[in-house]
N, C-alpha and C positions, 0 to 999 in steps of 0.2 A: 677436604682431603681425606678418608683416613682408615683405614686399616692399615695404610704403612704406616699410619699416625699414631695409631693405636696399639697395634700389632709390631711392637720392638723385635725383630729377631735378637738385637744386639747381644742382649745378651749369652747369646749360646756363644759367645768365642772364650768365653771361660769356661763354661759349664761342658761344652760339648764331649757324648763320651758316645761308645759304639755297643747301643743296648738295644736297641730293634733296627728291623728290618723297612727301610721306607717304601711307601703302601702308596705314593700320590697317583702312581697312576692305576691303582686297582678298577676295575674297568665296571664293577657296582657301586663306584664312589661312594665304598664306607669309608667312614674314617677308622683309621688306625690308631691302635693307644698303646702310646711308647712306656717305656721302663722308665720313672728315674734312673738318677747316677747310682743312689740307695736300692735299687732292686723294686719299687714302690711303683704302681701302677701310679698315672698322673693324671688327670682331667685339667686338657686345656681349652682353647678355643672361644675364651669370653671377653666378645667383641669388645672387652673394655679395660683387656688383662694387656698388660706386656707379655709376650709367651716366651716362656724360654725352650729351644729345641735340644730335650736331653737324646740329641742321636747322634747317629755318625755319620751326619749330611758333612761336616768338615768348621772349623771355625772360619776359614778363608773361605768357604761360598757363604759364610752368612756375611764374611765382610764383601765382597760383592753384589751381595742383594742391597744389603746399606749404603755402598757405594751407588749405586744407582738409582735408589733413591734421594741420597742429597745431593747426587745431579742434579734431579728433577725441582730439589727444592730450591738449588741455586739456580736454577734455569726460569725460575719463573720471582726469584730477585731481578736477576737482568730484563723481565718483563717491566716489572714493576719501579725499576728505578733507574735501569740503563738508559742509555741513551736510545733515539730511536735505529731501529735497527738499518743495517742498510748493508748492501751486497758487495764491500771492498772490504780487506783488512780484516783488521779484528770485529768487524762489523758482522762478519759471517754466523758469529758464534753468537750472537745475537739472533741474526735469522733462524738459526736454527732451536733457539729457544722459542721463538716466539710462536704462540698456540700449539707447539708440542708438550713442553711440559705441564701444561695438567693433566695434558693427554695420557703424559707417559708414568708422572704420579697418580692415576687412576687406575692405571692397566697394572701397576705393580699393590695396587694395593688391593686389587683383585688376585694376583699369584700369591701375597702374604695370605689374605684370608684364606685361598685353599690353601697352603702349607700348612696353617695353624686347626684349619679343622682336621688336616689328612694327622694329625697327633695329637688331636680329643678323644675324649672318652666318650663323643656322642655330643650333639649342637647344642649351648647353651639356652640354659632356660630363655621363654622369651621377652619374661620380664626385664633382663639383663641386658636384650638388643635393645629393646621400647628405651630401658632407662637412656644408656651411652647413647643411641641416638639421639633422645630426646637434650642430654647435654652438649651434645655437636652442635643440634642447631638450636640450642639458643645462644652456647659461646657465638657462632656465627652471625645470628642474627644483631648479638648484643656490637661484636666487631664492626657490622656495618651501617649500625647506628651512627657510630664515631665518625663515619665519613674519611677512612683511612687514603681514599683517594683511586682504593685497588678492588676489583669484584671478588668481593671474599665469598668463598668457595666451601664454607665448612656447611651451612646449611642446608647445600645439596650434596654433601659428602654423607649427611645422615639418613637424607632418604637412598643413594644411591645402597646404603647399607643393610638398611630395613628392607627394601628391593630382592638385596641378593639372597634374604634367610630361605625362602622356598627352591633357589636355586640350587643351594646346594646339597640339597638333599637328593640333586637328581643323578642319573650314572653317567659316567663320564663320559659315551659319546653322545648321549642325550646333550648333556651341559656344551660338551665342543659343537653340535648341531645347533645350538640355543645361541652359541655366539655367532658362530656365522650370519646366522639368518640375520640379530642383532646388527652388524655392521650395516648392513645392508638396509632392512627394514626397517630401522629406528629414525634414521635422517628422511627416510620417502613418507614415515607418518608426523614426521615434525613439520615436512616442507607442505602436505597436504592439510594435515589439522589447520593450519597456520591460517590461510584463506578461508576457513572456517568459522575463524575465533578473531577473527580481525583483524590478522599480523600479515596482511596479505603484501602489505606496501612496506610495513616496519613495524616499531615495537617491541622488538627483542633485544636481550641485551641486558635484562634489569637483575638486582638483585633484590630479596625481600631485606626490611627492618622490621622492628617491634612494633612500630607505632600501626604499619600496615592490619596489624592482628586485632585493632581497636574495632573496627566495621566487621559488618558480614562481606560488606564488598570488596574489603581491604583484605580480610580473611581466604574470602574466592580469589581475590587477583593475587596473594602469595603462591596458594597452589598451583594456579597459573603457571606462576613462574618458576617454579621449582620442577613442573613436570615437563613444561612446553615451552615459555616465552625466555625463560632467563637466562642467563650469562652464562651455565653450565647445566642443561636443564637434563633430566632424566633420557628425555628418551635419543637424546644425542650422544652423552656421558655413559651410559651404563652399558653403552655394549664394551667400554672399555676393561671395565668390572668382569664382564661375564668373560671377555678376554681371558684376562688374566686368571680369572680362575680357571679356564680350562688349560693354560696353560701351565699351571700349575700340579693341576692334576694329571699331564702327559710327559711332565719334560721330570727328570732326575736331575735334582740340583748337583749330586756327587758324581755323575756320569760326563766322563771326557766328548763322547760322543752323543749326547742327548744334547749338553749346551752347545755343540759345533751344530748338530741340527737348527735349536733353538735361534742362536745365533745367522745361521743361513736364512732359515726361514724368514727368520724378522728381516733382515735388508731385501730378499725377493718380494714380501707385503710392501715394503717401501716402496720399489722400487714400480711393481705395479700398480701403485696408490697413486704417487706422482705419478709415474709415467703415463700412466693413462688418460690423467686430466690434461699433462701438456699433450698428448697427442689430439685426444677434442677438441682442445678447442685451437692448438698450433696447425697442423697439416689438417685436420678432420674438421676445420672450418666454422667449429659450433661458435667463435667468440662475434662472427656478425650477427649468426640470429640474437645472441647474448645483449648485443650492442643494442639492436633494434628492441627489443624489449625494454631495454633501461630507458630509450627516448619516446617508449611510448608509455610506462608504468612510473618513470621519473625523470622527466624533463626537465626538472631543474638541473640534475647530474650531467646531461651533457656539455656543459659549460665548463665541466672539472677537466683539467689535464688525462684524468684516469677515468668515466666515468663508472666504472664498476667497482673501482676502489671505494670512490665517493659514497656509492651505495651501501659497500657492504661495512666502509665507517661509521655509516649511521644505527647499525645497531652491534656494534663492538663483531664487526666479523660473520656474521649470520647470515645466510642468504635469504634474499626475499620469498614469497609465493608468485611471482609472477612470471614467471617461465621453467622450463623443466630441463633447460640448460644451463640453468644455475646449480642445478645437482652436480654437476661435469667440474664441476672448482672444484680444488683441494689446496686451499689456501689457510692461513691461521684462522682461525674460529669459526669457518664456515658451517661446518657441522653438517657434511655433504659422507655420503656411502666414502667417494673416493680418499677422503681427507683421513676420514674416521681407521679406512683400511692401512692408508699409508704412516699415520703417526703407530699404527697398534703394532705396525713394522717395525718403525724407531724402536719403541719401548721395548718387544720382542730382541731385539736385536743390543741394545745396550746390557739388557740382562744377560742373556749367554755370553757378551763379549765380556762384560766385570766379572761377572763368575769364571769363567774364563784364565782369564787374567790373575784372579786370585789365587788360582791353583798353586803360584808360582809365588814364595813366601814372600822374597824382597817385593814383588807387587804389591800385595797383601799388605804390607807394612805401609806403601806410598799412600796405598788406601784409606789407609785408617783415618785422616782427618776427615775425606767425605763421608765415611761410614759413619762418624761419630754425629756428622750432622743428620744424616737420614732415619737412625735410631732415635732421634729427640725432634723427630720433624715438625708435629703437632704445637711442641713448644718454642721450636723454632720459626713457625710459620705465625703463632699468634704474636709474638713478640716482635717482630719482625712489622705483623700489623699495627701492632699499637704504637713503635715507635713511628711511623709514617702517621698514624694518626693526633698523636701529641705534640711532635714538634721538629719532622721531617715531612710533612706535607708536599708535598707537591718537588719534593726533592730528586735530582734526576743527575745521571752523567756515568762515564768512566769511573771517579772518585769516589763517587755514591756508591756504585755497587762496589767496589774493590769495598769500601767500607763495609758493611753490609757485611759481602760473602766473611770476610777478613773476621768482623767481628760476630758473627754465628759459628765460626770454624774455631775461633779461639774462645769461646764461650762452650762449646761442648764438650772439647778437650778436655778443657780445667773442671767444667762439670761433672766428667765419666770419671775424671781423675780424682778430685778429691770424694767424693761418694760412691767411691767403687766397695761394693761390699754393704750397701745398703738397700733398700727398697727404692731411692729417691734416683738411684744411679741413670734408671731409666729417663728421666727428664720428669721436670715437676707436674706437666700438667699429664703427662704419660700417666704417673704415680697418680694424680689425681683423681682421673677420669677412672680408673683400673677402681679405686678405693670405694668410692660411690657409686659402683652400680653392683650390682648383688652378687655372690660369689653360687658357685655351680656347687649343688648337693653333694657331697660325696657319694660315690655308687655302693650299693647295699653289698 
């Protein structure tokens, strides 16, 4: 997961004061370097820092960014421990977690990353990326040694991170031209590598462990999967990233009308994401060629009620290599152009509507439990692992998740609450990661 993992706004609902001018969408994508509260120039932007935003973006949009982020992080609780999803009732709100939110916790922790460099003093050293990356993924790795039951997601959150340091050096409609293309070209080199490298029939889907790192082949077949075969692999994930950061750098989190945009924009991406797959393959008739491919590249599948469900089961979601109308899905984990376009909609669009929303204090306040969760996401997400891992295994339902959401919302509360005013406020492994990776030079 993480820049929103890493990257706390949270704290700016205390701190927040009105001491520069916001710079995100300066169109040479320098970054800006805000005033402290103190008058003190500030050097932020260290992928391992909690950042605090001493400006006057507002404390209610930073509780909106949080709020949509522990959306995201309860949304993929209801992944991981709801029941399965299904299209009556409160069943919906399941569907619509299901392969959106890593989507949409990716795409926002690309808009934190640009927020927090657009008020650096200039890109942290890169020792400080190597390090905190290099702790993401091994906390990830170590996570999914455990066998938590869930495709833990942190050790392609570190390279999706290491990924972005060249990006953001670029200007800003360089970067907004970097992700378009991204949506687009990332799934058409995943779907062709794939028959390449031998994922032509299946294969995808995995995540690396530690033990893998023991071989040179074990070694090869991690990158593998971290860039191409896995469960969240770069070149599918990372247009979300470049998303979000150019999104970041265009939209004005204090502007009425920048999030009404934001917000428009993101349900039209939606809206043409899906809308386009069901027309391919409903009226525009691509789901027979679709069919025929699956009983000639997997004949055992025609035997399933669904055969293209069947298929895209067998590697958590991913579409195969053997037809090029499997690009035309935009289903949960397909990791197809249209999918990629429509969930970047979602995410686009939850943001500007919580920010939104936040403007308006009584909102603001309803907020504040899911804000408290998305500001400690990192530590909410590993804990959340472990307990599946130790002694919730394989645990699933309605009760589950009520549990769950219930007990990560009343654990941050009381978290923020009692340690407000400390370093630890941010969440422990927030504070952790921030403390072990090197801190930025002061500027001469």
């Amino acid at each position: 997961m993480l820049y929103q993992l890493s990257y706390t706004h949270h704290e700016g609902r205390r701190t927040a004061r009105s001491m520069c001018k916001h710079s995100i969408a300066d169109q040479r994508g320098a970054p800006a370097t805000p005033l402290s509260r103190h008058g003190r120039w500030e050097a932020g932007g260290n992928p391992a820092a909690g950042i605090t935003l001493h400006t006057h973006m507002g404390a209610n949009r930073l509780t909106g960014l949080d709020a949509a982020r522990g959306i995201a992080v309860l949304g993929m609780f209801a992944v991981h421990v709801g029941p399965p999803p299904a299209p009556e009732g409160a069943g919906w709100l399941l569907v619509a977690a299901d392969g959106r939110a890593p989507a949409v916790f990716t795409l926002i922790a690309g808009f934190s990353l640009a927020l927090a460099r657009s008020r650096a003093a200039g890109p942290p050293p890169l020792r400080a990326t190597l390090t905190s990356c290099a702790i993401l993924a091994a906390l990830g790795l170590c996570l999914a040694a455990l066998s938590p039951g869930i495709l833990v997601i942190l050790a392609f959150y570190a390279v999706y991170f290491l990924a972005a340091e060249p990006f953001t050096r670029l200007r800003t409609p360089t970067l907004a031209a970097a992700a378009g293309v991204a949506v687009v070209l990332g799934p058409v080199l995943s779907y062709t590598l794939g028959a390449a490298v031998g994922l032509r029939t299946g294969g995808r889907g995995g995540t690396p462990v530690p033990a893998d790192l023991a071989s040179w082949s074990g070694a090869a077949g991690t990158v593998r999967e971290l860039l191409l075969s896995g469960a969240y692999p770069l070149l599918t994930y990372f247009p979300y990233i470049l998303a979000g950061m150019a999104l970041g750098r265009l939209v004005d989190p204090r502007g009425k009308r920048s999030l009404g945009l934001l917000t428009a924009a993101g349900a039209a991406a939606a809206v043409i994401g899906y809308g386009a797959s069901w027309l391919a393959l409903g009226p525009g008739g691509r789901r027979a060629p679709l069919l025929a491919a699956v009983a000639r590249e997997h004949p055992w599948a025609t035997a399933e009620p669904d055969p293209v469900a069947a298929v895209l089961g067998e590697q958590f979601g991913a579409v195969p290599s053997t037809s090029w109308d499997w690009l035309l899905l935009a289903g949960p984990y397909n990791q197809t152009p249209l999918e990629t376009l429509g969930n970047a909609g979602v995410g686009a669009a939850l943001l500007g509507l919580l920010a939104l929303a936040a403007r308006v204090s009584r909102v603001a306040k309803a907020l504040r439990p899911l804000a408290a969760v998305g500001a400690m996401a990192l530590s909410v997400y590993v804990v959340h692992a472990l307990a599946l891992a130790l002694f919730a295994r394989g645990w699933s339902g309605w009760y589950v998740l009520a549990g769950f959401s219930a007990c990560a919302v009343a654990g941050c509360l009381a978290w923020e609450h009692y340690l407000r005013g400390t370093e630890l406020r941010r969440g422990p492994l927030e504070w952790a990661l921030r403390a072990l990776t090197p801190p930025r030079r002061p500027p001469a």
